[in-house]
N, C-alpha and C positions, 0 to 999 in steps of 0.2 A: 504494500500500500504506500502510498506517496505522497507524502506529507504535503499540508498546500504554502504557497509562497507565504501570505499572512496567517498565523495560526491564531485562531479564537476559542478562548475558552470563558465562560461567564457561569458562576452560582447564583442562582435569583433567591439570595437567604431571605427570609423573614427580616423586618425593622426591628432593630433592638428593642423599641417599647412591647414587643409581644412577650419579653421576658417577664416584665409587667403582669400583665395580663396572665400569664403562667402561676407568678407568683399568686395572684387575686384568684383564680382557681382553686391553689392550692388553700386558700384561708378560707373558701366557700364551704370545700371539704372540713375543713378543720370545724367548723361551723355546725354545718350541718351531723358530724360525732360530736357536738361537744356533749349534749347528753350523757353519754356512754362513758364520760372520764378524762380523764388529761393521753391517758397512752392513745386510746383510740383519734383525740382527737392531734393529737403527735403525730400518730399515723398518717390521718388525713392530708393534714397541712404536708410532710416530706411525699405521703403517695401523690397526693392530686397538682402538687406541683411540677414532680417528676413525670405524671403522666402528660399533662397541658407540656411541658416544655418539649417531650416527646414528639407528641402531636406537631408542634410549630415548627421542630427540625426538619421531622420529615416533608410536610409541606413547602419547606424551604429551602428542598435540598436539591429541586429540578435543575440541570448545566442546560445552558445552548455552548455548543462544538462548531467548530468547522474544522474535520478532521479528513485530510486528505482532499478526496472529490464528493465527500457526503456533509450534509449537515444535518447535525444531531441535535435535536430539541425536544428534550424529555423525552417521552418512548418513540419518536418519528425521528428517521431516519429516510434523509431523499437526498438524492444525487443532485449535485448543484444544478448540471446540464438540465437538469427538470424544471429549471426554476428561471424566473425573468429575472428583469431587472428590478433589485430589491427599494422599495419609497421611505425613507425616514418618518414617523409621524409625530408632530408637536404632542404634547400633553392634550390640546385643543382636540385635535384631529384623531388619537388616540380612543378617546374616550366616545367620541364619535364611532368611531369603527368598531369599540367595544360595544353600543347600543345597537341605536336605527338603524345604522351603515350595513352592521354584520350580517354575512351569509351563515346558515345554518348548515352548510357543508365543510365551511371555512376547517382549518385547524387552530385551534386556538390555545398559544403558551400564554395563558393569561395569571396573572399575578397583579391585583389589585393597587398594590401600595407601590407600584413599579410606574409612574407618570406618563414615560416615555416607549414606543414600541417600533418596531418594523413590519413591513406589511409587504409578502415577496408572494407575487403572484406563479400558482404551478404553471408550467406551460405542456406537459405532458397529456397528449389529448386522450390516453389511456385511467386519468387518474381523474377525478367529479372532485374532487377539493381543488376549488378556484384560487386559492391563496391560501398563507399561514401567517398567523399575525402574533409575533412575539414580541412578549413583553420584556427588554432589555431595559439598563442603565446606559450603554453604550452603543445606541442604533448607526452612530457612523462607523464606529470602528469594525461593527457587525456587517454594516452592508460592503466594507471596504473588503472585511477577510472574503466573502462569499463574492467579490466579484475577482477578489487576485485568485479564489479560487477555482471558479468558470476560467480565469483566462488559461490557467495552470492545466485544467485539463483538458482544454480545448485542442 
């Protein structure tokens, strides 16, 4: 496999205030045993915190790739050659394409708390998803790897 001239790698973590909100979980818990005594409610507050921080990891542990001639975004994997020319989208236009705008075929890397995204239309007349709209931090430097990688494997 053959690595592409720009390599992209991006983790769409969760915002650090969801640690927050983990910890408020876990006192919900605590809360909810307190009843039952100080250990049960001990329990609560370390399980239900451990569990909520759990939960916000794995949610936040999706990559977009561009790895060789493919890009990799969370479980889709598509050959760049498949793909057009990728659209940067403001935060505006974004949220846009998140609602009304959106196809219900589309592929969507969506993460909420993520402003900014890319919008790369498939051009595979074989595949019914008209585009993949991921939510990035870094939509230029994303659409930049994916097009040094179309040229790389051209």
């Amino acid at each position: 496999m053959q690595l592409s001239a720009t390599p992209y790698e991006e983790r769409l973590t969760a915002p650090r205030t969801w640690r927050l909100v983990s910890f408020l979980v876990g006192v919900s818990f605590a809360l909810i045993l307190l009843p039952f005594g100080t250990l049960p409610l001990l329990g609560g507050l370390v399980g239900g915190t451990a569990l909520a921080a759990v939960v916000a990891s794995s949610y936040g542990s999706v990559r977009i790739r561009v790895v060789g001639d493919s890009l990799i975004a969370g479980e889709a994997k598509v050959p760049v050659a498949a793909l057009g020319e990728a659209e940067v989208l403001d935060p505006e236009e974004a949220r846009a394409w998140r609602t009304y705008k959106a196809d219900t075929r589309a592929f969507l890397l969506l993460r909420a708390y993520i402003p900014t995204a890319l919008k790369v239309p498939v051009t595979d007349p074989e595949d019914p998803t008209p585009y993949l709209y991921l939510s990035t931090r870094e939509p230029d430097r994303l659409a930049q790897a994916l097009k040094a990688a179309r040229e790389a494997s051209a």
